[in-house]
N, C-alpha and C positions, 0 to 999 in steps of 0.2 A: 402426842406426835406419833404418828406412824412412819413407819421407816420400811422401803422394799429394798434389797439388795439384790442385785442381780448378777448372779452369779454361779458358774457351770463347780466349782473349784471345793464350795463349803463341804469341809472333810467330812467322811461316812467310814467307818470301821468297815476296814477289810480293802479298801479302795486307795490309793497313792494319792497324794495332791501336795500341792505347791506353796511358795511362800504366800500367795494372796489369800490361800484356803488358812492358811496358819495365822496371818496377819485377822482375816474373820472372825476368827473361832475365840482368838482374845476381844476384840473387839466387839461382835453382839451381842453375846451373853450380860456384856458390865454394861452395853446403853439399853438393855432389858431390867437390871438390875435401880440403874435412876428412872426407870418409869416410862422408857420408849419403848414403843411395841415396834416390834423388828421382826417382818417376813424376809425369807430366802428365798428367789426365784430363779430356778436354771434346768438347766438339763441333766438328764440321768445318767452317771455313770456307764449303764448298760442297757440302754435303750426301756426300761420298766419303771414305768411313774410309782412312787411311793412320796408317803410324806411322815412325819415322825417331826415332832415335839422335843427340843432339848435346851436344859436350862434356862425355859421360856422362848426360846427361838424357835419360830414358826419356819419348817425346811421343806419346801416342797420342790421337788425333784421330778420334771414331766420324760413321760417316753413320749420318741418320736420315732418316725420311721427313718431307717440308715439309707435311704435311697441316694445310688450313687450321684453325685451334682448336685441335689436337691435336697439333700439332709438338712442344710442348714435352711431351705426354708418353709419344712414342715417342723423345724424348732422354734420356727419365729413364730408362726403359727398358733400354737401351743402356747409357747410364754404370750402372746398378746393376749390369747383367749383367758388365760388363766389371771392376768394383771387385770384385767379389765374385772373378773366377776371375785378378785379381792377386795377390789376398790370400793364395788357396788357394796358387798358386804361390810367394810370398813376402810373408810375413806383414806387413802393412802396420801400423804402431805409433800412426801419425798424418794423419790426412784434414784438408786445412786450405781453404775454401774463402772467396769474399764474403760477403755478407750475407743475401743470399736463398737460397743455392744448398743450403743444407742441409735444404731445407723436406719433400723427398720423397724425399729420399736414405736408403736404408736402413740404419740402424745396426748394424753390425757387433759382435761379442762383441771386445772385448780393443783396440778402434783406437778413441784420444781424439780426438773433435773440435772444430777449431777456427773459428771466424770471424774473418779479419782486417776491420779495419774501413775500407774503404778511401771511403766514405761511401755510405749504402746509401737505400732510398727515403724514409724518412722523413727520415734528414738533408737530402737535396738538396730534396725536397716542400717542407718550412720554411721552408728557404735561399731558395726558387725563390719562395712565396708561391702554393703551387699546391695542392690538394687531396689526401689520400692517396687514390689508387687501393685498393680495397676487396679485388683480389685482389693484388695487388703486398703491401699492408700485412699481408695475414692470413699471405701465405709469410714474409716477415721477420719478424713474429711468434714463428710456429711452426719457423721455423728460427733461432731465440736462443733458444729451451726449448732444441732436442738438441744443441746447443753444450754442449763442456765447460770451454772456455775460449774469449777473446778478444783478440788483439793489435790495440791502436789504433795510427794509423802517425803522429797529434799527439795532444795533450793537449786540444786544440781538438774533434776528431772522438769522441774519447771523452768530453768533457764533454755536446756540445750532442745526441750520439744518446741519452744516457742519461736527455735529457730525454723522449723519445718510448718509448723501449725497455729493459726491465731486464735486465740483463747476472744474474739468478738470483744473486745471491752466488756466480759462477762466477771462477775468478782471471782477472785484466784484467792486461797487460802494454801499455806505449808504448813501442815500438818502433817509431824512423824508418824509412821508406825508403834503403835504399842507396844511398851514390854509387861508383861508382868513381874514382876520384881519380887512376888513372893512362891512364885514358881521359881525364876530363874535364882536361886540365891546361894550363897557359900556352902559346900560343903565340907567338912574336915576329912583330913585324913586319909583320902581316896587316889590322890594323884600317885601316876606311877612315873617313875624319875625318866623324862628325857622322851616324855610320849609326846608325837605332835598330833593333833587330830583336826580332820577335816569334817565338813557335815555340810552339804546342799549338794544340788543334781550334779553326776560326775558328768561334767561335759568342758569343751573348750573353753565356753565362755567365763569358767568358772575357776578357770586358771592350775585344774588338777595337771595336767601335763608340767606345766613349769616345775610345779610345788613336785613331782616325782624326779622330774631331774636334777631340785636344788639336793635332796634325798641325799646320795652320794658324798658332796660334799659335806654335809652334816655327818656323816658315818666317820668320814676323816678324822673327826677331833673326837665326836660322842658313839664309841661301838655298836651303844650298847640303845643308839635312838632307835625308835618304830613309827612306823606312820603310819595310823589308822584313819581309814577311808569310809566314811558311812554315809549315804544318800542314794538314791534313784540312778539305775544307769538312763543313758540320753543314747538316743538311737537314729541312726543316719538314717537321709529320706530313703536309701535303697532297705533300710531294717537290719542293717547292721549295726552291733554295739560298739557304744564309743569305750568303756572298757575293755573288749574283746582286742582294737585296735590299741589301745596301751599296751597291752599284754604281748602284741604281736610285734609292737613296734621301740616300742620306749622301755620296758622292763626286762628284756633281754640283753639291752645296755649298760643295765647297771652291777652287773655280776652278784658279788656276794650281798651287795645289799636289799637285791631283790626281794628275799626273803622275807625282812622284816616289816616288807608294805603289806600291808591286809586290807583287801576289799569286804566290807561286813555286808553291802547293798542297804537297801528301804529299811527305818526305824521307824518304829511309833514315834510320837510326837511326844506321848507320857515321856517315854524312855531320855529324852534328848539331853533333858538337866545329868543324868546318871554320865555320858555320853561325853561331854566339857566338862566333867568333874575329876576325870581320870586323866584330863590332857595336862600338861607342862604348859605347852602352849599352842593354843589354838590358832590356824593358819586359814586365811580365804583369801586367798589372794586373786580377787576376781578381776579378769579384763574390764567388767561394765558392773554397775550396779544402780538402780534407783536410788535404795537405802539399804536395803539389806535387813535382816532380821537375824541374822546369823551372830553377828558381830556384838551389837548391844547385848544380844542374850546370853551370850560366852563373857562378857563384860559386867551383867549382873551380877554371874556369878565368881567374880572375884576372879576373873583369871585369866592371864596375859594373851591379848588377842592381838596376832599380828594380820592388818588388814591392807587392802587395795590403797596405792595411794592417788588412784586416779578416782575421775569421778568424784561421789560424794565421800570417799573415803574420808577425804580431812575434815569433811561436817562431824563426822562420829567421832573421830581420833586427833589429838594432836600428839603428833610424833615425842614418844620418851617421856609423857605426862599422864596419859592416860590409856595407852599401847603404843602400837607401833604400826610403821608403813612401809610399804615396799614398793616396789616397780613389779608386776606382776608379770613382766615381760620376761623379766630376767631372773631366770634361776640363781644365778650369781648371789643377787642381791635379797632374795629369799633364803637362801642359806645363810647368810651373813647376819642376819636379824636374827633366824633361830639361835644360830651359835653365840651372836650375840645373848639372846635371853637367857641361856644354858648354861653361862659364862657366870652373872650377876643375879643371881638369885635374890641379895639384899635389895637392890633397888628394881628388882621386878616388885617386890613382895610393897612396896609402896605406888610403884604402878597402879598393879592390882586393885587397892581398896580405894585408889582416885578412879578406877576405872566404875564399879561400883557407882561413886558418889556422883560420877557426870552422866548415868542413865538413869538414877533416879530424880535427877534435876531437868532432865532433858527427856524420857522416853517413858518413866512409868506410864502405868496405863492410868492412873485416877487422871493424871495432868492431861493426857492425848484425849481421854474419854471424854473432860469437859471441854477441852476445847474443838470437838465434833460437836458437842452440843452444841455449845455458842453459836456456831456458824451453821448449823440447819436451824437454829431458833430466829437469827437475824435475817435466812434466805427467805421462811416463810410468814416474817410479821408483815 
């Protein structure tokens, strides 16, 4: 089986990328590893085609020209050009891209396509209380017609986009994001008492404002908490940073506690296990989420994740069994949970190893990896 991934996102040393590049990078390697040949197809980080071989993954990376308005269709360009003479070289069975990306992509005689649904503009426009942009909505549109299937990564992202977009009586599969479970695993020893740590893009959606304001209250009981910040700052369309305006607007609120929040910015990805081995407990309290990858992976390794309880949060978590939830709305109730967990060490530390036991039942990558086999083996018999 051949497999093309299409996708701008798969991680390159030196370069920033996102959860779908992260959710990749476990994923092709191990359906390399059973025997499926997997190319990468997207565009360059900086406009310079290169290609490079890794762990058996075929990554090829095209330049295009940044022509202002038209950028994107001397990218289409290129990726058609370049699909097509993979194909001819070896027959590609399966194109599997996001939500939008299939809108002008040319359909091939004999290669099924897929959309994963990793949440695309209509779900986040909703989520966000924002408008649908008019060319944004008509490519997802017109790129859910030449789908011939769909894998959602929750039950969550496939209910509420099916509210906006018909899936055509095309077969729909729910399939988690991968964990890897022998990356993410226990460490001894490392936690520093009463740290809470954050880690994804520091932006609104992502609920770091709340989580600075619960801040304060937690100081009240615990003096001696820190709140470390690590991830990508998020940058308003005028190119101002969304960190910049915490700092200007929210962290001169908090008087002495100010101090003990640290922004670290962009981490390797190596680095991240190091990163949740040092927290008390781990906090995402995200307004919106597909699935998240933050959470199970703080959750492999053994240690008390307090997540979003909106959304798919309660797929991942059942509250006081396997972590915890919050309202991510409300500072209030973000602090309360921390203080909570800060409080009860013995029945965190039971948590914990349930938390563990319901991502390797539920997100390991051996169980997610076959069950993407399964469903491109059943889409192209």
């Amino acid at each position: 089986m051949h497999l093309c991934l299409i996708t701008h996102e798969y991680p390159k040393s030196g370069f920033a990328h996102g959860g779908i590049g992260s959710f990749l990078k476990t994923l092709a390697p191990k359906l390399v590893a059973q025997g499926i040949r997997v190319t990468i197809v997207g565009l360059s980080y900086d406009y310079n085609e290169d290609y490079e071989e890794v762990q058996g993954v075929r990554i090829f990376r095209l330049g295009y020209q940044n022509v202002k308005r038209f950028g994107w269709f001397y990218g289409l360009k290129a990726m058609n050009k370049k699909i097509a003479a993979i194909h001819k070289e070896n027959p590609i069975d399966i194109i599997e891209s996001a939500e939008l990306e299939l809108a002008f992509l040319t359909k091939l005689p004999g290669i099924k396509y897929i959309i994963r649904l990793h949440g695309g503009h209509h779900f986040f426009s909703e989520s966000e209380h924002r408008k649908i942009d008019f060319w944004k909505g008509f490519q997802e549109k017109r790129s859910f017609k030449k789908a011939d299937a769909f894998i959602a990564v929750s039950n969550f992202v496939k209910t509420k986009t099916n509210e906006f977009l018909s899936f055509h009586d095309k077969p729909v599969a729910m399939i988690n994001y991968p964990i890897d479970v022998d990356f993410f695993k226990p460490k001894i020893n490392v936690v520093r008492k009463h740290s809470i740590v954050f880690a994804g893009s520091v932006c609104e959606k992502k609920g770091v404002r709340q989580l600075i304001q619960s801040f304060p209250l937690v100081k009240e009981k615990f003096p001696d908490a820190t709140l470390e910040i690590y991830g990508r700052d998020w940058l308003f369309p005028n190119g101002k940073s969304y960190i910049e305006m915490l700092q200007e607007t929210e962290i001169p609120k908090l008087g002495n506690s100010a101090k003990d929040i640290h922004f670290h910015g962009r981490v390797n990805y190596e680095n991240i296990p190091e990163i949740y081995a040092q927290a008390q407990v781990c906090v995402f309290p995200s307004h919106m989420e597909t699935q998240g990858l933050v959470a199970p992976e703080a959750m492999a390794m053994e240690k008390l994740v307090l997540f979003t309880n909106q959304g798919p949060g309660p797929e991942t978590i059942t509250n006081l069994e396997n972590g915890l939830l919050c309202n991510p709305f409300i500072p209030e109730d973000i602090a309360n949970q921390i203080n909570w967990a800060f409080s009860n060490e013995e029945k965190v530390a039971v948590i914990c190893k349930k938390a563990r036991q319901s991502v390797l039942e539920k997100y390991s990558a051996a169980l997610i990896v076959q069950k993407n086999i399964d469903f491109y083996t059943k889409l192209i018999q």
